[in-house]
N, C-alpha and C positions, 0 to 999 in steps of 0.2 A: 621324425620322432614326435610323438603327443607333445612331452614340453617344450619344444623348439614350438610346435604349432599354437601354445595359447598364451606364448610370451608377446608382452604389447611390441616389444621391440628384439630387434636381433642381440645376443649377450654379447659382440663386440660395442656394442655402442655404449653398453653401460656404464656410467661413470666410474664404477667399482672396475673393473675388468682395464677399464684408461686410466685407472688410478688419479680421477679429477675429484672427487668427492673427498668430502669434509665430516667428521663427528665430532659430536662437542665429549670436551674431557673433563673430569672435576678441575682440572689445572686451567682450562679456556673459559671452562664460565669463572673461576675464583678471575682473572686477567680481565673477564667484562666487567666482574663487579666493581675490580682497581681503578676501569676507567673511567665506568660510573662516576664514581665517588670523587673523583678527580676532578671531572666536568663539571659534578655537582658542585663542590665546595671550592672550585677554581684553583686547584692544587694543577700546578704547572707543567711538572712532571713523575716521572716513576719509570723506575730500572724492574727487568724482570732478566730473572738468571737461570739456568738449567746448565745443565751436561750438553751436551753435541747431540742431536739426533731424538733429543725427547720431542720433537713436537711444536717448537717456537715460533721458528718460518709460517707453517701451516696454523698456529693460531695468529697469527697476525689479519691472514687472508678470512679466518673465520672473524675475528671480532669486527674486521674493515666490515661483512658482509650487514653483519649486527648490526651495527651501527648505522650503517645507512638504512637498513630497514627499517630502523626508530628512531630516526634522525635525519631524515632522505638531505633535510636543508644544511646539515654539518659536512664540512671540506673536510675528508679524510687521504693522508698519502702514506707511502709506505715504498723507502727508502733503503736498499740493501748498503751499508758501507762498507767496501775493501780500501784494505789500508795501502793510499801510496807510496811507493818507495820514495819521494820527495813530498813534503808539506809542501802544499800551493793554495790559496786564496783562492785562485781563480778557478781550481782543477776544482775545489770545494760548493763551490756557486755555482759551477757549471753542472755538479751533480744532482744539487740541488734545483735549479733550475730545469733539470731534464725528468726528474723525481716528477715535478708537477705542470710535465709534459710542457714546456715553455724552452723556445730553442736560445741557446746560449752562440756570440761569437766568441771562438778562442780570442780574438786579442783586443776585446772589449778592455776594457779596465775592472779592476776591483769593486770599486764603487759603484761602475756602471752596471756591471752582473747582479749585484746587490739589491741596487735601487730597482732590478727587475723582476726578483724576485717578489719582492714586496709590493712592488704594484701588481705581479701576479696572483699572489693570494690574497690580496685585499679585491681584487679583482672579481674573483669568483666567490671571496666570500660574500659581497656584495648581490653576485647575483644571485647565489642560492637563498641569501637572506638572515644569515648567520652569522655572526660576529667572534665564532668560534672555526679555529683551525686544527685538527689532530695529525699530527705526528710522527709517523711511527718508526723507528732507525732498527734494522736488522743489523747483527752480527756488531753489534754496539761499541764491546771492548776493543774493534780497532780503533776509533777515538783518539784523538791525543788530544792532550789539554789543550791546543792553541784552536784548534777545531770545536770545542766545546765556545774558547772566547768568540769564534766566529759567529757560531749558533745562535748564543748570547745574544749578540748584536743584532739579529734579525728578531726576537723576541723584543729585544725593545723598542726597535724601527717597529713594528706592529705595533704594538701597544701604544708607540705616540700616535698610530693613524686606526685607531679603535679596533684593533682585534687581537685576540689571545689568542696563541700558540700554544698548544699544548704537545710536548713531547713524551714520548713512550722508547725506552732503551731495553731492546730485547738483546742480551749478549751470554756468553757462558759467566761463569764462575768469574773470573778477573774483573769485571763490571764491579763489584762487591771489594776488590782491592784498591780499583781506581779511584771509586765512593773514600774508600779509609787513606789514602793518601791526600786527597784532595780537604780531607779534612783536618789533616795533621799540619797538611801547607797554610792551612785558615782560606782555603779556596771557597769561602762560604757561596758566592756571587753564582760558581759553578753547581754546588750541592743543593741549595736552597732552591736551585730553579729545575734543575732537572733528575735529581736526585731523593726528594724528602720521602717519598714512598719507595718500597722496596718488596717484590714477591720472590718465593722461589718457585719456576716451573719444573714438575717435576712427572716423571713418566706413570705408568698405572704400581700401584703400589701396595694391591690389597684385592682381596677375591669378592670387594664391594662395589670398587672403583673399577674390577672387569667385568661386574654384569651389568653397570650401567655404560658402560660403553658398545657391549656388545648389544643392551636393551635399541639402540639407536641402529642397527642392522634390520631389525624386528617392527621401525618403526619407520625409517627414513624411506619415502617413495620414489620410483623412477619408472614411469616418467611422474612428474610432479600430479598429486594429487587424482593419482591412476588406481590407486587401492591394492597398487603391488609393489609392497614395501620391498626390501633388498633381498630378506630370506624366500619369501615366495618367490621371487624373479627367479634365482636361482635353483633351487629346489621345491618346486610348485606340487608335486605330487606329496614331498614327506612335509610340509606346509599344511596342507591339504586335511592330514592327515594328523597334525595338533604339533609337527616341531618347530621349535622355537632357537634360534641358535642364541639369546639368554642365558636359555636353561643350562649351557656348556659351561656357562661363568666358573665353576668350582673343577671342574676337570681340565679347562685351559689354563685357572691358574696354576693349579698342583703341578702340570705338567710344564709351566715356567717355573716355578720352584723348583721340582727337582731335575731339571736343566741347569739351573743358576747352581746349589747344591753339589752336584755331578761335578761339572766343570769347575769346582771351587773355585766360583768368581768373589773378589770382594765385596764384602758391604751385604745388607739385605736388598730381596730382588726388588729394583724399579726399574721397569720393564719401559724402553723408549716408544713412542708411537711409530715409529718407524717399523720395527718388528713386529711390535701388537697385533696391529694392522696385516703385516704380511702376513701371519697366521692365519686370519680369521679370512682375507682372502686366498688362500691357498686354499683354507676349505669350503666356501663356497662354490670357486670354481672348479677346485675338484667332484663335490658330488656334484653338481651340476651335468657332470658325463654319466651320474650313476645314481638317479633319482629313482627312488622307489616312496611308494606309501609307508614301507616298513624301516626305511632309512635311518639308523643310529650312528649318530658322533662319541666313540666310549671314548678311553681313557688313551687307549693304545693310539688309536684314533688322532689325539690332541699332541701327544706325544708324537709324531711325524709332521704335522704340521709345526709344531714348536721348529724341529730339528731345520725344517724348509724355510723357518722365518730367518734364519741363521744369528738366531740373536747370538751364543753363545763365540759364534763365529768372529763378531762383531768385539764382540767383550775381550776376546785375549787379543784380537787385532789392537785393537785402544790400548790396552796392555801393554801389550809388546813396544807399544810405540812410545809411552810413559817411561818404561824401565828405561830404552834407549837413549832417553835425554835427561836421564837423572844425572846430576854429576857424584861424580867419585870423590 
């Protein structure tokens, strides 16, 4: 076929299609500006909260990218935490320690794991030249308070040997309960260091915040700096041709609205990146098989792809599984 023949690359390879690629979302840049501000004025940390499924994980991977590209000399890590079925110090160090790829022995001691830690990050902050370390704790609200006193303790082992730690707690909603307990206990030591700022990450929320997400489709190249942004790659001829998958901004939202609407889902529609996404890949690599010059995405159109993104799908499943644990 023509656009098989003037694609830079074969469309399995595309990041879209392996679902490796990243767009930035009004919620990932508001999360860079929190941690701007943070570094700037040496605020120590900040909780960022969302629903399951908005996008959290995947901005972490985009602000680390950020970061280092305007910051190559700042040590950035990025920590998933699952919660033990037993509290251990050493299970805690160990994960930490492997977090910033430094191998841990299980029957080291407490203080030995520790004191290894900290000479590993002062370590490299040394070498890259930076006297600043970031952070980052996925899935946050497993946490328990004695884990935070741990943490603690490595923030001020740094600080006596010249570097700041800076933490960043991406967790759901309970992040935001854990904060108002710990304040009611007078846990200041806990809130004051890892707590003072607070965002909510929230999914696309508005037919402004979905043309500029899908604007980044329209813009984003691959192979880098090849001149064939996403929409061309896939659709090269209706490309060609002046379309823009942008310009769908108001007919993909309407059609997650009246998804969200139909399905009387709770709440107004905020649409997770997970789904967003699957949509707007469904249809690229759908016309992708049915490129033409005269190529139109209508309404009906947006409407199939919604239904394939299975956001709705998603939303009573969550549902179903809320009601089931409510108590009576």
């Amino acid at each position: 076929m023509f656009t098989e023949a003037v694609r830079p690359r074969p469309i399995d390879e595309h990041p879209l299609k392996r679902r490796t690629y990243r767009v930035p979302t009004p919620s990932i840049k508001a999360v860079i500006a929190l941690v701007d501000e943070c570094l700037f004025m040496f605020v120590g940390g900040a909780l960022i909260h969302g629903r399951p499924r908005m996008g959290k994980s995947c901005a972490i991977d985009f602000v680390i990218t950020d970061l280092k590209a305007r910051h190559p000399q700042l040590s950035t890590y990025k920590m998933r935490w699952i919660k033990p079925q037993v509290t251990s110090e050493n299970a805690f160090f160990a994960a930490l320690l492997h977090t910033v790829k430094h191998p841990a022995q299980p029957s080291a001691s407490k203080s030995a794991l520790r004191g290894r830690l900290v000479h590993k990050l002062r370590q490299v902050a040394d070498t890259l030249g930076d006297d600043r370390v970031v952070l980052f704790i996925d899935e946050a609200q497993n946490l328990r308070e004695i884990e935070y006193e741990w943490l603690r303790d490595v923030h001020d082992e740094l600080e006596n040997n010249g570097i700041r730690l800076f933490t960043f707690l991406f967790g759901q909603h309970q992040l935001l309960a854990q904060k108002s307990a710990f304040q009611a206990q007078d846990k200041e030591q806990i809130v004051a260091r890892f707590m003072i700022e607070e965002l909510a990450f929230r999914g696309i929320a508005s037919e402004a915040e979905c043309a500029a997400v899908m604007g980044a489709y329209d813009k984003g190249e691959f192979p880098a700096a090849s001149g064939w942004n996403y929409t061309r790659f896939f659709i090269p001829l209706a490309h060609a041709a002046g379309l823009r998958i942008a310009e769908s901004a108001p007919r993909l939202w309407r059609a997650f609205e009246d998804a969200h609407v139909k399905a009387q889902l709770d709440g107004s529609p905020e649409i997770p990146m997970k789904y967003f996404t699957a949509a707007i890949e469904a249809a690229l690599l759908t016309c992708a098989e049915r490129d033409v010059a005269t190529l139109t995405l209508d309404a009906a159109f947006w409407t199939t792809m919604v239904e394939r993104s299975r956001y709705v799908m998603a939303r009573r499943a969550g549902r179903s599984i809320l009601s089931a644990i409510t108590p009576r």
